[in-house]
C-alpha positions as CSV (number, residue, x, y, z in Angstrom):
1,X,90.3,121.1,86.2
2,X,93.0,123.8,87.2
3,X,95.6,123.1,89.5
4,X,94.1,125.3,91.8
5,X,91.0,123.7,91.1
6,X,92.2,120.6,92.1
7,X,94.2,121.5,95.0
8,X,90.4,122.7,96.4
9,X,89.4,119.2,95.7
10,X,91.6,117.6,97.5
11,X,91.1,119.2,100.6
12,X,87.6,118.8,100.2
13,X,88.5,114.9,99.8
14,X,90.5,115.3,102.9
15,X,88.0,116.8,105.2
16,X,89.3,120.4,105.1
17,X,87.1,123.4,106.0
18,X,87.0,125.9,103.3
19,X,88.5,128.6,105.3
20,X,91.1,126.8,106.0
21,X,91.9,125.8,102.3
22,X,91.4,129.4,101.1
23,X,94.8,130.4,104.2
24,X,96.4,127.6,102.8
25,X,96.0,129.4,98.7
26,X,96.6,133.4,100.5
27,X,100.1,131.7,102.0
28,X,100.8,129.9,98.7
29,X,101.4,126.5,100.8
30,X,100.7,123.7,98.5
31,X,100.2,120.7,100.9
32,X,100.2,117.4,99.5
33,X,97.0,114.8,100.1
34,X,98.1,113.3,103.6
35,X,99.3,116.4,105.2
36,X,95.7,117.8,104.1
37,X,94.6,114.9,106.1
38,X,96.8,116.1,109.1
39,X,95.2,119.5,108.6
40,X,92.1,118.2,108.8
41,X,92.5,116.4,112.1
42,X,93.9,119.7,113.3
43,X,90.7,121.6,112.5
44,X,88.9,118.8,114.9
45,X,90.9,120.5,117.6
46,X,88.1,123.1,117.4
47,X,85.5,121.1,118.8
48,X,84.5,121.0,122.6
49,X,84.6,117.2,122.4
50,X,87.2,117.2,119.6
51,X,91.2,116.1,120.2
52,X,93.7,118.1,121.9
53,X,96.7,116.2,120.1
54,X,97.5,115.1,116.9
55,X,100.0,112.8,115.6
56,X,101.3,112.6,112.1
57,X,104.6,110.3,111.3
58,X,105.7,107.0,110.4
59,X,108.3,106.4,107.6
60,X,111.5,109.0,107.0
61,X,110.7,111.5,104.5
62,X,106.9,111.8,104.8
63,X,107.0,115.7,105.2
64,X,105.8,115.7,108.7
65,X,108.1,119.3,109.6
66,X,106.7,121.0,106.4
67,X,103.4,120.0,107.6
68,X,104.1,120.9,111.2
69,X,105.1,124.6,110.5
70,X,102.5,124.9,107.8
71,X,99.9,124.2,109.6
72,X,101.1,126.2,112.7
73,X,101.8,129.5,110.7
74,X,99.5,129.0,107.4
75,X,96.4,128.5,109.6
76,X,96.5,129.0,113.1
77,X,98.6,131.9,113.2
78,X,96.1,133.8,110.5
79,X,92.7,133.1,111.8
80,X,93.4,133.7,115.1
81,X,95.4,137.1,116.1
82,X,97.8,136.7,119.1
83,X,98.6,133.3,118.8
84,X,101.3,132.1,120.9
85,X,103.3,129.1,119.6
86,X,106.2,126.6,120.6
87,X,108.4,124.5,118.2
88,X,110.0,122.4,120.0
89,X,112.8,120.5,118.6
90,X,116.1,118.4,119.9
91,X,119.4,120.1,119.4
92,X,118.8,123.9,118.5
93,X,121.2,124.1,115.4
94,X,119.2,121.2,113.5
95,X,115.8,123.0,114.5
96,X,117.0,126.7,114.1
97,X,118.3,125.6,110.3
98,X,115.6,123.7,109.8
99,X,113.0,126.4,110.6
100,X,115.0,128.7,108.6
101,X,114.4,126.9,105.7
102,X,111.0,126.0,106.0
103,X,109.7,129.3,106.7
104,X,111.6,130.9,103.7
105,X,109.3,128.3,101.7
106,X,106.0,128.6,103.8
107,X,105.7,132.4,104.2
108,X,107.0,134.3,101.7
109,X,103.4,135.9,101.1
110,X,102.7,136.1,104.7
111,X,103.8,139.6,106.2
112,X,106.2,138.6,109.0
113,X,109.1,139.3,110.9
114,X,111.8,136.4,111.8
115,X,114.8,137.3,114.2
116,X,116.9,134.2,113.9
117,X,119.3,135.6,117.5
118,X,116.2,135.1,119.7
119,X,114.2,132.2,117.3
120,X,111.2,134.4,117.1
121,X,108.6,134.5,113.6
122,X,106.2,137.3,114.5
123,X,103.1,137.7,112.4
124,X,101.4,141.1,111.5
125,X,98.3,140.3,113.6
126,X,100.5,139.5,116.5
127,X,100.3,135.7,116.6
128,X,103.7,134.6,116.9
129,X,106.2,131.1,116.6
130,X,108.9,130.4,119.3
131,X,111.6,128.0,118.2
132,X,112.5,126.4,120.9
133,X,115.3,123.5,121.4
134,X,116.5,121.0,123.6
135,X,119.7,118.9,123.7
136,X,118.9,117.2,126.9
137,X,115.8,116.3,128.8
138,X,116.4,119.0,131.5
139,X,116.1,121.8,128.9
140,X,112.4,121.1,128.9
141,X,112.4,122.9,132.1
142,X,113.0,126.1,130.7
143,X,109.9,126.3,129.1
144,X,107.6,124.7,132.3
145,X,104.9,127.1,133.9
146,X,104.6,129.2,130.8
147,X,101.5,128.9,128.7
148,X,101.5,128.4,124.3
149,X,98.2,127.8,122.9
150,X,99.5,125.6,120.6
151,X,103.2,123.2,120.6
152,X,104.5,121.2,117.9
153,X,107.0,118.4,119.0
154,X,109.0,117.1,116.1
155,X,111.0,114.1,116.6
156,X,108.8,113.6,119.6
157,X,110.2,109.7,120.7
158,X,112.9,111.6,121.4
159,X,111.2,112.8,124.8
160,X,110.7,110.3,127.6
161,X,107.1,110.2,128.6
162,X,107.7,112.0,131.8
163,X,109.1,115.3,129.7
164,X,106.5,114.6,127.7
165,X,103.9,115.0,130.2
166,X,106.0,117.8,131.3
167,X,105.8,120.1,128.2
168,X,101.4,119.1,127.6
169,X,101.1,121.2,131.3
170,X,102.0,124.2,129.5
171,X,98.9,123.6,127.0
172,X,96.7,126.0,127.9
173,X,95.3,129.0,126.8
174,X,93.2,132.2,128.2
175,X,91.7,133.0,124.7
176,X,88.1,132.2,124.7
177,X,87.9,132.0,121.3
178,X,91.0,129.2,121.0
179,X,91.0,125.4,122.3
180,X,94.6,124.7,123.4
181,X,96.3,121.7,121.4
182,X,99.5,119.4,120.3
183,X,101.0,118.6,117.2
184,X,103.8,115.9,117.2
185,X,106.0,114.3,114.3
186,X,108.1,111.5,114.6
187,X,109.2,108.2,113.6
188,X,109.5,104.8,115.3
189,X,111.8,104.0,117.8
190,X,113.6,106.2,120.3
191,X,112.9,106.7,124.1
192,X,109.7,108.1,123.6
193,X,108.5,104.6,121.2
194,X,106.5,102.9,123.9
195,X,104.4,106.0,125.4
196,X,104.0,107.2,121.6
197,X,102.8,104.2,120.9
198,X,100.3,104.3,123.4
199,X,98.8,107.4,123.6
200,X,98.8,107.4,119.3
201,X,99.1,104.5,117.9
202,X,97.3,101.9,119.9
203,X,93.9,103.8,119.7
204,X,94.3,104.7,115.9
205,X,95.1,100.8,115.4
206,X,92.1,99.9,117.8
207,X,89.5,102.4,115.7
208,X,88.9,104.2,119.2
209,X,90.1,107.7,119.1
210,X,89.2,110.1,121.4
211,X,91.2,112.9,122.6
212,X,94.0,111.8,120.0
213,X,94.2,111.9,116.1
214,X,96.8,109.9,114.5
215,X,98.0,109.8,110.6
216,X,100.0,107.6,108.8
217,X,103.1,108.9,106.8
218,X,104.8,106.7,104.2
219,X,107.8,108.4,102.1
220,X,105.5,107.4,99.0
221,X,103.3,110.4,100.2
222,X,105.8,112.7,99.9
223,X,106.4,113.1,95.9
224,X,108.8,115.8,96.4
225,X,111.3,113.4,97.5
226,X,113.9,112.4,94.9
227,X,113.9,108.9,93.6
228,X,117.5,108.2,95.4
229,X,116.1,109.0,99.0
230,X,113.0,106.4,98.5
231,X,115.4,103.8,97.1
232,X,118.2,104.5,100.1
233,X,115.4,103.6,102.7
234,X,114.2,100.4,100.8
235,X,117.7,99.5,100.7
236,X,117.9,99.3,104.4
237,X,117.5,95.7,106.2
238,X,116.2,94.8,109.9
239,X,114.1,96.8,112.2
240,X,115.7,100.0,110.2
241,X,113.8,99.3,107.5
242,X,110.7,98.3,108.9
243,X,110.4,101.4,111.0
244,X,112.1,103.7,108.7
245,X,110.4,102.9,105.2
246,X,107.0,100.7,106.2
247,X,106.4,102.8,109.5
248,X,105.7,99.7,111.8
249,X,105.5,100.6,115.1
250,X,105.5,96.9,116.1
251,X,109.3,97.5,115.7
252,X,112.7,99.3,117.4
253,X,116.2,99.4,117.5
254,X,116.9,96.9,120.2
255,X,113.7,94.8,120.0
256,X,113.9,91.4,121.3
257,X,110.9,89.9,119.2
258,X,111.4,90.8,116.0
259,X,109.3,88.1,114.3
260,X,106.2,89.5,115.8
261,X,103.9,90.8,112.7
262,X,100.1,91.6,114.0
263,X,99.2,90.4,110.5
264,X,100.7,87.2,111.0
265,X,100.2,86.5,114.4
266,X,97.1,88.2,115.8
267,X,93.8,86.6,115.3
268,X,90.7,87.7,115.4
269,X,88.9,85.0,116.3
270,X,88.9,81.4,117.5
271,X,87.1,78.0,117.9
272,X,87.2,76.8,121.1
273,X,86.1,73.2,119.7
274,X,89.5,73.2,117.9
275,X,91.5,72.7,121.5
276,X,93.1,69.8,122.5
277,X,94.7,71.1,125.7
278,X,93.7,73.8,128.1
279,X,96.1,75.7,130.3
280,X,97.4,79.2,131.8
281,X,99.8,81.1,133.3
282,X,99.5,83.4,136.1
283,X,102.5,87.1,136.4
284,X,102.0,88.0,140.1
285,X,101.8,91.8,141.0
286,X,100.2,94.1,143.2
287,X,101.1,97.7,142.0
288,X,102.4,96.4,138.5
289,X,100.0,94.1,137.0
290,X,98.9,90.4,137.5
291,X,98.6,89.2,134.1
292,X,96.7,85.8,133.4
293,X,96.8,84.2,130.1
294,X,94.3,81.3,128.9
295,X,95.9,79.1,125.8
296,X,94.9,75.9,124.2
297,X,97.0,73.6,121.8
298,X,95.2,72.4,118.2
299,X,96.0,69.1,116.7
300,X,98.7,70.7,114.4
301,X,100.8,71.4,117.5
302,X,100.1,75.6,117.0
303,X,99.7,77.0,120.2
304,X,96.8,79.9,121.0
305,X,97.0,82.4,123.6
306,X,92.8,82.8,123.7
307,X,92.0,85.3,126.5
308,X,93.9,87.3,129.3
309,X,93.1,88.9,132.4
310,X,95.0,92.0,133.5
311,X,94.4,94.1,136.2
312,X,95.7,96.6,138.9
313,X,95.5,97.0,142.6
314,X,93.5,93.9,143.2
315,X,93.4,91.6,145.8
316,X,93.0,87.4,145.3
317,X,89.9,88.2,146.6
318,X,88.7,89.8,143.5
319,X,91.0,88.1,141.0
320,X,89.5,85.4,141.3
321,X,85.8,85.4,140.4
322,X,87.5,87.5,136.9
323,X,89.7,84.5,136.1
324,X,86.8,82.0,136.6
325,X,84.9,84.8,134.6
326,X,87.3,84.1,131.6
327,X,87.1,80.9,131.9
328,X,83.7,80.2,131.2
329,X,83.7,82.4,128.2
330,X,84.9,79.5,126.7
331,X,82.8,76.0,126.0
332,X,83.6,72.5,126.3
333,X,81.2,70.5,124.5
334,X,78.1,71.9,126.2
335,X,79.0,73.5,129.5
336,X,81.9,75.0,130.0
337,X,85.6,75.4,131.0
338,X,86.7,75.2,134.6
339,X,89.4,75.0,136.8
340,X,89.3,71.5,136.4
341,X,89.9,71.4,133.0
342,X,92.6,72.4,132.6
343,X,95.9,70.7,131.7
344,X,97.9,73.1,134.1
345,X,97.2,76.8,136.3
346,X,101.3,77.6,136.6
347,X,102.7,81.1,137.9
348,X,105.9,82.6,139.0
349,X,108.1,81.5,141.8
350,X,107.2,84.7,143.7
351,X,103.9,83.7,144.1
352,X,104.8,80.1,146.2
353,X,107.2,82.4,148.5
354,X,106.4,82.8,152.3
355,X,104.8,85.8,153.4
356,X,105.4,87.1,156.8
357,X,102.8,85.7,158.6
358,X,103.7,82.1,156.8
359,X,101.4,82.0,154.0
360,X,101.5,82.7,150.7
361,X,100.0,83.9,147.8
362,X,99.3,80.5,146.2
363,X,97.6,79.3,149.6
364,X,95.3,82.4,149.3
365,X,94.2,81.7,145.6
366,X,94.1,77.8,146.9
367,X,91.0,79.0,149.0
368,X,89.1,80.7,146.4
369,X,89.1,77.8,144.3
370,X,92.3,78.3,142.0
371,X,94.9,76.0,142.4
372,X,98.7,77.3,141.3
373,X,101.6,74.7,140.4
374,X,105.4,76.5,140.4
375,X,106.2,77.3,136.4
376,X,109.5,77.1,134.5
377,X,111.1,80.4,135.5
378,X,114.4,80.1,133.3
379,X,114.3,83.5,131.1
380,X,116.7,82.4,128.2
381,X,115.1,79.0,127.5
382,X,111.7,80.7,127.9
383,X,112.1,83.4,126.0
384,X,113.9,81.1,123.2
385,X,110.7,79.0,123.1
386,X,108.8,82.3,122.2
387,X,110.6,83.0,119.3
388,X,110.9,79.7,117.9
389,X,106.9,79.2,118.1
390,X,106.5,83.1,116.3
391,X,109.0,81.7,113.7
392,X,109.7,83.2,110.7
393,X,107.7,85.5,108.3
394,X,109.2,85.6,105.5
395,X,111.4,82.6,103.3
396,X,115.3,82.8,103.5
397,X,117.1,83.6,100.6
398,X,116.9,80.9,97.8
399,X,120.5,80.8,97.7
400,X,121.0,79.8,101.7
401,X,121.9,76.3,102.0
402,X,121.7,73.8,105.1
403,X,124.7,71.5,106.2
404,X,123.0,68.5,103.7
405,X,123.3,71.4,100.7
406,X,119.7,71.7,100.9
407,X,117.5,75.0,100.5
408,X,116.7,76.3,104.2
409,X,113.4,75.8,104.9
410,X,110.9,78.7,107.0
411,X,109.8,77.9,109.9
412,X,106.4,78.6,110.4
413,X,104.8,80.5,112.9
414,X,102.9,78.1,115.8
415,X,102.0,80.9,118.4
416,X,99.0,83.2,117.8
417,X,97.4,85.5,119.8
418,X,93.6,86.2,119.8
419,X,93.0,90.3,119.9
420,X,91.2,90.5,123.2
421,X,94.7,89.7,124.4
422,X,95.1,93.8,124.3
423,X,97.9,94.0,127.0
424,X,99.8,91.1,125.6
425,X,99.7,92.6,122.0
426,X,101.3,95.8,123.5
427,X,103.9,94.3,125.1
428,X,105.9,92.3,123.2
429,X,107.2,94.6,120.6
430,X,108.1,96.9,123.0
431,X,110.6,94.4,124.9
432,X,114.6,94.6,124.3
433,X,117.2,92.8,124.5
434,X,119.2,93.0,127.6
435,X,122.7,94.6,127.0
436,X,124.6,92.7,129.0
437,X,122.4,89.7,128.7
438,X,121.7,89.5,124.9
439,X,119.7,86.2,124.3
440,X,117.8,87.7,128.2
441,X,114.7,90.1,127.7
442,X,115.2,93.7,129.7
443,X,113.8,93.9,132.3
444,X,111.3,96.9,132.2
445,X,108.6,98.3,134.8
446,X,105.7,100.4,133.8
447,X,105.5,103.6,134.5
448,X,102.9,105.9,136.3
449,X,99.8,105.6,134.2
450,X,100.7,101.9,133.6
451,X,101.9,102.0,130.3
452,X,104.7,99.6,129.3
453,X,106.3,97.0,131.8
454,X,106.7,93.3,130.8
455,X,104.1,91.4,132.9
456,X,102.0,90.0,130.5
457,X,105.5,88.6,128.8
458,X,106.5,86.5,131.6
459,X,103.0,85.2,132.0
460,X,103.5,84.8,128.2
461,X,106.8,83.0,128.7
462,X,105.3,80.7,131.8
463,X,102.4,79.4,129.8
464,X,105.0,78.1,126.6
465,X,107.8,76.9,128.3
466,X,106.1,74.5,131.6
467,X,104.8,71.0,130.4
468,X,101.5,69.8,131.5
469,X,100.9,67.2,133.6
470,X,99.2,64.1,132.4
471,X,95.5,64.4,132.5
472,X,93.1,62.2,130.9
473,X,90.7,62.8,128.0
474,X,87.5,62.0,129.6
475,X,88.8,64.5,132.2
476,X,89.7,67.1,129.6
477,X,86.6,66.9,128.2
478,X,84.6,67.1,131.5
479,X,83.2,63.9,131.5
């Protein structure tokens, strides 16, 4: 098989349409197996039901910019005359230096004209790339009400979600034979990490992708890399290199819970005849979320968060009948499990607060048949208990000794969470620590669409760290 030959293949293998292959050869851009992916998803973009954005990132030194501009110029720029494109980038020298080089690479048989003054790569059909820049958020502005029929965001956790949202308004298009759309590049971390997370990586994880494509870049994908850069990045240690060589976005500069692992401790399922102890925990909120959490004990002392209810803008009134809902999902013996079950129902101190007119939120869900006790509210001690029970993944050093000259021992993980848990999943890898309060979580609310905020974590950190009241077996077992 020829190189060409095989370069056909593999974009075949990769889901490729031919036309777009056969730009790809005219331009000369060779585009290794997972940017052809990338390309791929791009071409979905097409479709009246297909994606308008597409994500490709992960590890440092994936080629996600080569891709980015490749794709822009090699493809969308040929087939479709009059193409109007934005590359948006943080700090304009970076991008303008960057673009420089890329294009001298990409398009040397594409007949173009560049001027680098005003950052402008004009095709000979017309279609044309706008380098753009911005070195602070309000330079987005600059480029608000006008309309690109296609932008490409690298580095794009470096955008807050708001300027984010900002810069997709200008997504549009007037050319009926065009469907507007957004390519990003990035890597973990950054102030954009949450609201990438979300919109990207959560529904790629989750196998439920709809107006979003996501794809995985490792550095091992990119085998034009020398041997040094790989061996720099799996040199580094902490949440640098987890984010930076692996790609995980269960991790950040600044994260509070870095023990978490999905692999370690999500579950996917769970047998309710292995509980010894019910109980739950109850994060009051009205606009922000109230988050309850249902969790069990096993004979080994491993605790399992089993089942959560989260929701919005809801009264008591329809709480309620959703956490006695939850409830019975889950069997004791032959019937089910009720209120009376369990070992404890605790919630924040806001919720036992008086209200105006002298009542209070605990009375109200007294009425409808759920009875609250006050949890432990103290952060540091509940956050500590977290950790502890998520313990350690992965053995200390052989040559780390205790006090007694003894090899330290791993502690193993005794928290797991079951994956219908979706909101409590989500939210603690996102949480920090608090600068001036390092062993303290940060506080953080969600924001608009009701991404992000730490609700389910203090419901999280109310079920761990109150102790149960005695209760008795036959009572337990709803004798």
């Amino acid at each position: 098989m020829t190189p060409l030959e095989q370069y056909l293949a593999e974009g075949h293998k990769a889901g490729c349409p031919q036309q777009q292959m056969a730009n790809f050869v005219q331009a000369g851009i060779v585009l290794q197996p997972r940017q052809l992916v990338a390309s791929a998803a791009a071409r979905l973009c097409d479709a009246p039901d297909g994606p308008t954005a597409i994500g490709y990132g992960g590890a440092r030194g994936g080629g996600k910019s080569h891709w980015l501009l490749a794709q822009m110029g090699g493809d969308d720029c040929q087939r479709v005359p009059g193409l109007k494109c934005l590359l948006l980038r943080k700090v304009g020298k970076a991008n303008m230096e960057n673009f420089e080089d890329l294009r001298r690479r990409l398009f040397g048989r594409l007949d173009h004209e560049f001027s680098a003054f005003r950052g402008v790569l004009k095709f000979a059909n017309g279609s044309r790339i706008l380098a753009g820049h911005f070195q602070s958020e309000k330079d987005i502005d600059a480029y608000l009400g006008l309309e690109y029929d296609v932008i490409g965001i690298e580095e794009a956790t470096t955008l807050s979600a708001r300027k984010h949202q900002d810069i997709s308004t200008c997504s549009r298009t007037s050319k009926p034979n065009w469907r507007p759309r957004i390519y990003s590049t990035t890597n973990p971390g950054g102030i954009g990490h949450g609201w990438y997370r979300a919109k990207f990586i959560t529904p790629f994880l989750k196998g439920e992708e709809t107006d979003t494509r996501f794809i995985s870049a490792r550095v091992g994908d990119n085998r034009f890399n020398n041997p040094e850069y790989a061996n720099i990045l799996a040199s580094l240690t902490g949440w640098q290199k987890r984010a930076w060589f692996h790609g995980d976005w269960d991790i950040a500069a600044g994260q509070f819970f870095t023990p978490f692992r999905r692999d370690v401790h999500v579950i996917s399922s769970f047998d309710d005849s292995r509980a010894r102890e019910w109980f739950a925990a109850l994060d009051y909120g009205f606009t922000h979320y109230t988050v309850v959490l249902l969790g069990c004990t096993d004979g080994d002392g491993n605790l399992f968060v089993v089942d959560e209810h989260a929701e919005r803008m809801w009264l008591p009134q329809r709480h309620a009948p959703g956490i006695k809902a939850m409830l019975g999902r889950h069997k004791i013996g032959d019937g089910k499990l009720e209120m009376a079950h369990l070992a404890r129902f605790v919630a924040g101190a806001d919720v036992f607060s008086k209200q105006s007119d002298g009542s209070t939120v605990a009375s109200q869900y007294a009425r409808l048949g759920v009875s609250l006790r006050c949890a432990n509210t103290e952060r540091v001690s509940g956050w500590a208990e977290i950790l502890h029970r998520l313990g350690e993944v992965a053995a200390p050093p052989a040559n780390v000794l205790n006090r007694d000259g003894q090899p330290v021992e791993i502690v193993r993980p005794t928290l797991f969470i079951h994956e219908r848990c979706a909101r409590l999943i989500e939210t603690l890898p996102a949480l920090q620590h608090d600068p001036h309060r390092p062993e303290d979580v940060l506080k953080v609310d969600m924001d608009d669409d009701g991404n992000g905020g730490d609700d389910a974590a203090d419901a999280l950190r109310y079920l761990v760290a109150t102790k149960s009241r005695t209760i008795s077996q036959r009572k337990l077992r709803g004798l």
